[in-house]
C-alpha positions in Angstrom: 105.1 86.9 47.3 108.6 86.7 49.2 111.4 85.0 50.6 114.2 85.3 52.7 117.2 86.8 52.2 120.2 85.2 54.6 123.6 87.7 55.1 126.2 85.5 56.7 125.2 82.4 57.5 127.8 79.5 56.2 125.6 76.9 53.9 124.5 80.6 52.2 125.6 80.4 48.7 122.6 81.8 47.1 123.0 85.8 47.6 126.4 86.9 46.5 126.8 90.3 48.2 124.6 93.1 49.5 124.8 96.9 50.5 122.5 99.5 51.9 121.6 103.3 51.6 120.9 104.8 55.0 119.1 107.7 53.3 115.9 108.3 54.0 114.5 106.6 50.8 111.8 106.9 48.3 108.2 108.4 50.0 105.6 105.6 49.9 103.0 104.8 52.2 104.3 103.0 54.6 107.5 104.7 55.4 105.3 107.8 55.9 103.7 106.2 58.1 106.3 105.0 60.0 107.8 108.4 60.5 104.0 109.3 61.6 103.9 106.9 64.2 107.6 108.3 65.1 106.3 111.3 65.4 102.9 110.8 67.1 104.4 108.5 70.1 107.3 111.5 71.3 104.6 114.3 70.7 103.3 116.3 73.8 104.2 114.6 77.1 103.2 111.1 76.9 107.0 110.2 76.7 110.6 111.6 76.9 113.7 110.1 75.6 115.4 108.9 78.7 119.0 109.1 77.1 121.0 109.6 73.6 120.4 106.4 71.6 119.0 106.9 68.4 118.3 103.2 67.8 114.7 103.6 68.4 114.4 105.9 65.2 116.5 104.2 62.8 115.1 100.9 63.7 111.3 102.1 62.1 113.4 104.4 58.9 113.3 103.1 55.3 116.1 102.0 53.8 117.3 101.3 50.1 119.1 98.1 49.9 121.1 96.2 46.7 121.3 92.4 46.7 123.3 90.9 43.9 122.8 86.6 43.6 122.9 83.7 41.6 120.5 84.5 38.0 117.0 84.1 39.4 114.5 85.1 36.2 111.1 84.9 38.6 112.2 87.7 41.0 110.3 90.7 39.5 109.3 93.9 41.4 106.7 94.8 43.5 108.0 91.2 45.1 109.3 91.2 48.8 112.5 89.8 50.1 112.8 89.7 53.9 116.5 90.5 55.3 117.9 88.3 58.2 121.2 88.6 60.6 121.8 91.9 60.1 120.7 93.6 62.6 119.3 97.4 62.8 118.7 96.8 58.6 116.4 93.9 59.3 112.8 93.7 57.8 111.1 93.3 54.6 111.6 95.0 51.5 109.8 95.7 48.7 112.0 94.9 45.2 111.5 98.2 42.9 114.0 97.3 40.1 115.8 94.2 39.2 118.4 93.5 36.6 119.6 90.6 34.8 123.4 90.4 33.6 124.1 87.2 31.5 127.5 86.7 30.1 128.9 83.2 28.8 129.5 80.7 32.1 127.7 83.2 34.3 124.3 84.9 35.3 123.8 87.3 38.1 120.9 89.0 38.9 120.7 92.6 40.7 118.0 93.7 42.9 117.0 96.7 44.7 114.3 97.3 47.8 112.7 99.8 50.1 112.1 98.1 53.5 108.2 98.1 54.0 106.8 97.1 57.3 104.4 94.5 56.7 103.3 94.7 60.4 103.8 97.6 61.9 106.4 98.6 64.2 106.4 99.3 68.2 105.6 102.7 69.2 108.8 104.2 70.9 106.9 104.3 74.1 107.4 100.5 73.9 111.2 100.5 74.4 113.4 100.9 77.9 114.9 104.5 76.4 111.3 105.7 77.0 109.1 106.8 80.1 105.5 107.6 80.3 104.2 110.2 82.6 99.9 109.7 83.2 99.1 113.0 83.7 95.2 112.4 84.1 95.7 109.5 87.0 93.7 111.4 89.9 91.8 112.8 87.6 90.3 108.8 86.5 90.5 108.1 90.0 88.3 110.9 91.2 85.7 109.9 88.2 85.7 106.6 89.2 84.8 107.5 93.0 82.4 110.3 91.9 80.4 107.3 90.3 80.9 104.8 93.2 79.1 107.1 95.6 76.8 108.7 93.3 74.8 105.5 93.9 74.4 106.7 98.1 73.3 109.9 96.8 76.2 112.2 98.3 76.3 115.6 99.5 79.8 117.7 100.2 79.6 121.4 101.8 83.2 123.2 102.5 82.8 124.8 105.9 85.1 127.3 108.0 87.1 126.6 110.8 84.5 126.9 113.3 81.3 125.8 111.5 79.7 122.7 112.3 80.9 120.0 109.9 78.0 117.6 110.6 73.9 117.7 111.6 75.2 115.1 113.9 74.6 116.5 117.2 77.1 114.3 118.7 80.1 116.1 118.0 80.5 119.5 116.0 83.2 121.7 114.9 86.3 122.8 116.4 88.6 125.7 115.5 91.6 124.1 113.6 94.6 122.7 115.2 92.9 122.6 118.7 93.4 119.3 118.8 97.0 118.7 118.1 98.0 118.1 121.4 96.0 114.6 121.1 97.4 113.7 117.7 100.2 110.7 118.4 103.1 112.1 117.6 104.5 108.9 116.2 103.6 108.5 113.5 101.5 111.3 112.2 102.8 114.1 113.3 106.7 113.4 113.2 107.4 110.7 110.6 104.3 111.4 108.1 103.3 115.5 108.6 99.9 115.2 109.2 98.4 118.7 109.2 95.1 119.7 110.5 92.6 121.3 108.0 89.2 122.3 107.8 86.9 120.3 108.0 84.4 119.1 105.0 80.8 117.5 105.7 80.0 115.1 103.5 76.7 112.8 104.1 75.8 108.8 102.6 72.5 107.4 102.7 72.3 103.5 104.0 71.0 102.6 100.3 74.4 103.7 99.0 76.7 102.8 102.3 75.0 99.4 101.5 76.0 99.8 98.0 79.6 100.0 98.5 79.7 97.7 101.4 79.0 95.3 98.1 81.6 96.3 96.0 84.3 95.9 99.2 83.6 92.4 100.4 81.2 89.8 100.0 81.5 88.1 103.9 77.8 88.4 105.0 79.5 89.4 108.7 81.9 92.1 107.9 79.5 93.7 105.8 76.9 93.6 108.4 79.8 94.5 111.4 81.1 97.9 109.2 77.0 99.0 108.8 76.8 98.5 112.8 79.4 100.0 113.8 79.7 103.0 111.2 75.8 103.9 111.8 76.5 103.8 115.5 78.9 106.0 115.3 77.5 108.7 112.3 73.8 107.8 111.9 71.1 110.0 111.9 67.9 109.8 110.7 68.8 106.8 107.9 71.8 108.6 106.6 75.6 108.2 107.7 76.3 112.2 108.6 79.9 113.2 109.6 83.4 114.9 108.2 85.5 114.1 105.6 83.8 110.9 105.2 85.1 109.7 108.2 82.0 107.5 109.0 83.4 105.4 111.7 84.6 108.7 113.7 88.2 107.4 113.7 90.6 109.3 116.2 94.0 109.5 115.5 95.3 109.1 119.1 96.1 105.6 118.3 98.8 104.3 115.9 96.8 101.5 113.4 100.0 100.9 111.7 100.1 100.0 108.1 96.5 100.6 107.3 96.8 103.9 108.6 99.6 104.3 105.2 97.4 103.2 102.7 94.2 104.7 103.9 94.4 107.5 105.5 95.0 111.0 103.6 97.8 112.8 105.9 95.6 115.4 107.2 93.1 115.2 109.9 89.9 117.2 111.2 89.5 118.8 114.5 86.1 118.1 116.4 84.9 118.3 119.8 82.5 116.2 121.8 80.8 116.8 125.5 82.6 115.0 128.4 80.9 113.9 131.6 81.2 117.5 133.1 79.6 118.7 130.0 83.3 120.4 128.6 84.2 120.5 125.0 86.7 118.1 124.4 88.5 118.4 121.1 89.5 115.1 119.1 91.3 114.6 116.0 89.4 113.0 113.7 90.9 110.4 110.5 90.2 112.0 106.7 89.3 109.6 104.3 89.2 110.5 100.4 85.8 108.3 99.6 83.6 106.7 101.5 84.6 103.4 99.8 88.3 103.8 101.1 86.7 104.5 104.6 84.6 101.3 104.5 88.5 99.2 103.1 89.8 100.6 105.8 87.2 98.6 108.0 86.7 96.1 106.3 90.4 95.3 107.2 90.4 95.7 110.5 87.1 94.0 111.3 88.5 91.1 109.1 91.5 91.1 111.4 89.5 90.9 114.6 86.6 88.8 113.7 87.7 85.7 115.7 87.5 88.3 118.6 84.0 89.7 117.5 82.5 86.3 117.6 83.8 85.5 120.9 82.9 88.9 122.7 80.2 90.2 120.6 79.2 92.8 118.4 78.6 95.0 121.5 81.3 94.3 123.5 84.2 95.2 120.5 81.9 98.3 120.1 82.2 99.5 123.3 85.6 98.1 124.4 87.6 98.5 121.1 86.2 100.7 118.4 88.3 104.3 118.4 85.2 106.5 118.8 85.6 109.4 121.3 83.4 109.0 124.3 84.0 110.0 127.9 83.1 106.9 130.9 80.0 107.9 132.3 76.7 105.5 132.3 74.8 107.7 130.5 77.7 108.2 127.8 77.6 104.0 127.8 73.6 104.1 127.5 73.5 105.8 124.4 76.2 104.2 122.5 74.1 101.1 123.7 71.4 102.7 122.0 73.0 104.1 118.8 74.1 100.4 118.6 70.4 99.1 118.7 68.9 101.4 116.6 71.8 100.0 114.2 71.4 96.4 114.1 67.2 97.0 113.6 68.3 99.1 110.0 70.6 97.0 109.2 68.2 94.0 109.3 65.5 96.2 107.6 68.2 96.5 104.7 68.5 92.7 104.4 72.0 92.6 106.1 72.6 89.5 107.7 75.0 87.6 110.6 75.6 84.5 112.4 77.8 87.0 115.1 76.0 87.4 118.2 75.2 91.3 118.6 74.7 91.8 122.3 76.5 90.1 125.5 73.4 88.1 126.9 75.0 88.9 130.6 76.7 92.2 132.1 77.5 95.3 130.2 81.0 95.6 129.1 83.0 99.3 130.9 83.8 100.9 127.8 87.9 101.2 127.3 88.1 105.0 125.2 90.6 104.3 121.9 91.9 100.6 122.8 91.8 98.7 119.6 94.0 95.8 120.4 92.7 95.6 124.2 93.1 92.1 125.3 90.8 91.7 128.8 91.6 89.2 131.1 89.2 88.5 134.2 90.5 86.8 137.0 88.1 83.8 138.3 87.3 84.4 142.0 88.9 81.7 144.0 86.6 79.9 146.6 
């Protein structure tokens, strides 16, 4: 039982006078645990005062406070009296004692009381004079990935500067920072530090790639568009095979703007691929933290360029606009072609599904090496 005891308001005229004992007060319950709490939220490093107020901690101390009023006989102890407008020595108290003085023409009553939370009290962590510093962020964020790809089955072997980083035979390993002459200077190398490192192989299997295409989008097309164009790129024998998983084999000899930012981890992978005259052409190659960021990072830009997909093809965006290092001879053109097939048929196998056409019914598109925003315009022969 309780009721409210109002300091300073005019109409007031039940409580006569009141004053209050900043010492620490009597140890009960629930100012122990007040001090607890106190205690537990500044332990260790989950916070830090930010500055020198010391509101925070005498806001949750227990404090004695006397009340005199007007006689009241049925205010006993062990009853609560909640104090109001007056601020920092706000909250309930419990009444311990309480004492009658009756004298002719008058009666008075004195009570005292130990504030008691009756609900308990914001941790300091909860104030502005407090920061919190997660510690274990990257470690929750790795965790979560580990259990994102576990589903594909996923492999990761550290190799040296000059080991292969991939079964693909398509490209292979190149010693590190060959390829820093091909890395656009703006914005990676001069604005954002990109720094070439060894290269890691890590290796998907469709059943997982497949997996995770799920958990980034649910348009039917892009799904079916980032499977295409990743497995043309990576694929060998039903497994996505490459470095750092950069599935796609994204070159960074092309600026891809904001994307790039949030994507991309600033350090890329040398790798080398055969050229027309059969010499080793080094390429820097994007590295990605999870194969799930990789496929975001698609998913993105397909997104973007889907009215163009549907009105050039599958094919045609593959060969014209997708940033995978390849020289300009037929042959080279063949086997992308091919890559490309053999793509679409798994994909189909794996229940993926498009209304985008996949081939260009007509002429073979020239392939245009690292374009992504290449607009083609044909001129109509006059007659």
């Amino acid at each position: 039982m309780g009721f409210n005891d109002d300091i300073g308001t005019r109409n007031q005229n039940v409580f006569c006078s009141y004053s209050i004992s900043q010492d620490t007060g009597k140890a009960t319950s629930e100012s122990i645990q007040q001090i607890n709490l106190m205690a537990n939220s500044a332990a260790g490093r989950t916070t830090a005062t930010q500055n020198v107020s010391l509101y925070n901690i005498y806001k949750n101390m227990s404090y004695q406070c006397e009340v005199v009023s007007f006689g009241n006989a049925l205010i006993q102890p062990t009853m609560y009296f909640n104090l109001r407008h007056v601020p920092l020595f706000n909250g309930s108290y419990m009444i311990t004692e309480v004492q009658h003085t009756i004298a002719p023409g008058t009666f008075q009553t004195k009570f005292n009381g130990i504030r008691q939370s009756v609900f308990t009290l914001p941790m300091l962590e909860g104030y502005l004079q407090s920061i919190n510093k997660n510690l274990v962020t990257k470690l929750l964020q790795s965790s979560k990935q580990a259990r994102d790809v576990s589903r594909g089955t996923t492999t990761t072997t550290t190799q040296g500067n000059n080991a292969n980083l991939s079964t693909d035979t398509r490209t292979s390993g190149a010693t590190q920072n060959s390829c820093v002459s091909k890395v656009l200077e703006e914005p990676y190398l001069n604005t954002l530090g990109y720094e070439s490192i060894a290269g890691i192989s890590t290796s998907l299997n469709t059943a997982g790639f497949v997996s995770l295409l799920n958990q980034s989008t649910d348009n039917d097309d892009v799904k079916f568009i980032i499977f295409v164009l990743s497995y043309a790129s990576s694929g060998v024998d039903n497994r996505f095979e490459s470095a750092n998983n950069n599935y796609g084999k994204i070159t960074l000899n092309y600026d891809y703007g904001a994307t790039a930012d949030i994507y991309f981890q600033r350090r890329y992978v040398c790798r080398s691929f055969k050229t027309l005259n059969t010499t080793d052409v080094s390429m820097p190659f994007a590295v990605f933290e999870s194969a799930l960021t990789y496929i975001n990072f698609v998913r993105d830009r397909v997104t973007n360029s889907l009215v163009e997909i549907r009105r050039k093809s599958v094919e045609t965006y593959f060969l014209q606009n997708w940033p995978y290092p390849r020289g300009t001879s037929q042959t080279q053109n063949t086997t992308l072609k091919d890559n490309l097939t053999s793509a679409v048929i798994l994909a189909k196998q794996l229940g993926l599904t498009t209304t985008i056409p996949i081939f260009t019914p007509t002429t073979t598109p020239t392939p245009q090496p690292n374009n992504i925003n290449l607009i083609n315009t044909v001129t109509p022969t006059c007659t």
